[in-house]
C-alpha positions, 0 to 999 in steps of 0.5 A: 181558543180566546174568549173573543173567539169563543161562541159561547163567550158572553161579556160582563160590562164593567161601567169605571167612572171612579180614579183608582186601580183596577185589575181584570180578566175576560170575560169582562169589558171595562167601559170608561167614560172620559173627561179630562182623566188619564187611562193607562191601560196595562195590556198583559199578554197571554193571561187573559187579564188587563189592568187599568188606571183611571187617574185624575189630573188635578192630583200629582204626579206623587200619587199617580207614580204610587198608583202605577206601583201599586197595579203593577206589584198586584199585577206580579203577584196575581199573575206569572208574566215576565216585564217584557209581557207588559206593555201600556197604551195611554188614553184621555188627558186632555186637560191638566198638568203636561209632565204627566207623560214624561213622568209615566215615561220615566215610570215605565222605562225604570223598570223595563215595560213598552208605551206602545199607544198614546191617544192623549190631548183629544177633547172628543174622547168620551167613551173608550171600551176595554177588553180584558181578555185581550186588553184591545181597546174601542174608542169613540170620538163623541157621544154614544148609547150603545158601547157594544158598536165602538170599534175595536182598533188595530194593535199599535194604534189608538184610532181606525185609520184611514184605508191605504187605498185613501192614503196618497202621502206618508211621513217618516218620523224618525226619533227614539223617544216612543212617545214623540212618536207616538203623538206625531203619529196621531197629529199627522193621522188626523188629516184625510190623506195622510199616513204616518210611518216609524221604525224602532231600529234607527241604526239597522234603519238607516244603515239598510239604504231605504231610499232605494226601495222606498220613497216618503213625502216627508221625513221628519227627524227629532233632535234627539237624533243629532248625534246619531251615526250615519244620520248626516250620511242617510239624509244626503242620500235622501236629498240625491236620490228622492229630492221631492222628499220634503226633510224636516227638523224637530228641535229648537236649533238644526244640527251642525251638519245642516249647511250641507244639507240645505233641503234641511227646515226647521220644525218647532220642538215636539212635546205634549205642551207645544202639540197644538203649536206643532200642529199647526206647523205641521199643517201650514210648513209640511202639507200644504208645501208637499201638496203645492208640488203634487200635480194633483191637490188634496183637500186638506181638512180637520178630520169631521168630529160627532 
């Protein structure tokens, strides 16, 4: 039985407002209130324990790479996990310096560990409660009095999302860098009405003739997919069979296979110091030209914040 599931499983807040690292284990709940800081979240599976950093971002990247190690050696000291036990989710930075990301991404690649969330750029994100027994994370998108209500959200994602029975359009992002996807997942999720789908195996993917049984609004493919096998093929398979599917490019030029696939737009490149840029692409040349082919139009809107 885990400690959430444990009647008698009374959970000690733990308010963190000072930068550092921290290691705990259930039954405490971290509260964390954020401004413009970094949150990485080291979520260890089957111990009961969670890490967290809590980093400023006027201080370099130097000192948040020494802060990372230093969680992670006492992490591998306290406790009996292999790496693949360990995976991050990332919160908060909406302001400072935007190679942060990148270098975390190195950082976690080096040694073997997966960033399954990022929910970073969101001004609105004030208070995020962790449970160190399960590392699940409640977010909450404005002021709140009480943290015991923020709601804990679905694994893999860093937000409640909206009901499939709301959902009328999905996206295919199709890209290999975890965290590109990571945040066009959340760019795309902020609009009502719109859903985001990835997969981890692009070759299996593409090789497993998706378009018979399954049809997307859009695809987007990142240009780090340009010389991925079968791609080319996969696409005008796309444009044959489902050619209401909008395809979109991410990069900064379209491969060289393009003028066989006319269909083939561009999107600017997708990195976290264009995302707004990406943003407002996304909204003016992907929703609103698959809405105008939509027999029945949507109501884009930005999602209401408190």
């Amino acid at each position: 039985m885990t400690p959430s599931n444990n009647p008698k499983y009374e959970p000690m807040l733990i308010p963190i407002s000072d930068p550092g690292a921290y290691l705990y284990q259930a039954p405490h709940q971290l509260q964390i209130l954020v401004d413009r800081q970094l949150v990485v979240i080291f979520c260890l599976e089957n111990t009961g324990a969670t890490g967290v950093v809590l980093f400023n971002p006027e201080r370099s990247i130097k000192d948040l790479l020494s802060e990372l190690e230093i969680l992670h050696l006492k992490i591998k000291s306290k406790l009996t996990l292999k790496t693949n036990q360990i995976t991050i989710k990332l919160f908060g930075l909406s302001a400072g310096p935007r190679n942060l990301l990148s270098a975390i991404e190195q950082w976690s690649t080096s040694i073997g560990i997966k960033i399954i969330v990022v929910e970073v750029g969101q001004r609105t994100i004030q208070n995020i409660l962790v449970d160190c027994g399960t590392a699940r994370v409640g977010v909450s998108y404005g002021k709140s009095k009480d943290f015991g209500k923020l709601i804990f959200v679905s694994e893999g994602t860093a937000r409640t999302r909206i009901p499939l029975s709301e959902v009328h359009n999905n996206i295919l992002i199709l890209t290999n860098n975890a965290i590109q996807r990571q945040l066009t997942r959340a760019a795309i999720e902020e609009y009502p009405a719109w859903s985001a789908i990835s997969v981890d195996n692009i070759s299996k993917f593409i090789q497993s003739k998706p378009w018979e049984k399954n049809s997307w609004s859009v695809i987007l493919c990142f240009a780090d997919l340009e010389k991925q096998e079968g791609l080319d093929k996969f696409l005008k398979n796309i444009r044959q069979f489902r050619s209401s599917t909008q395809i979109r490019w991410v990069g900064s030029r379209l491969p060289d296979y393009s003028r066989e696939i006319p269909e083939l737009k561009l999107l600017p490149p997708m990195t976290y110091e264009l995302l707004p840029d990406f943003k407002k692409m996304l909204k003016t040349a992907v929703f609103e030209a698959a809405l105008a082919m939509n027999l029945e139009p949507i109501k884009i809107t930005s999602k209401k914040r408190s």
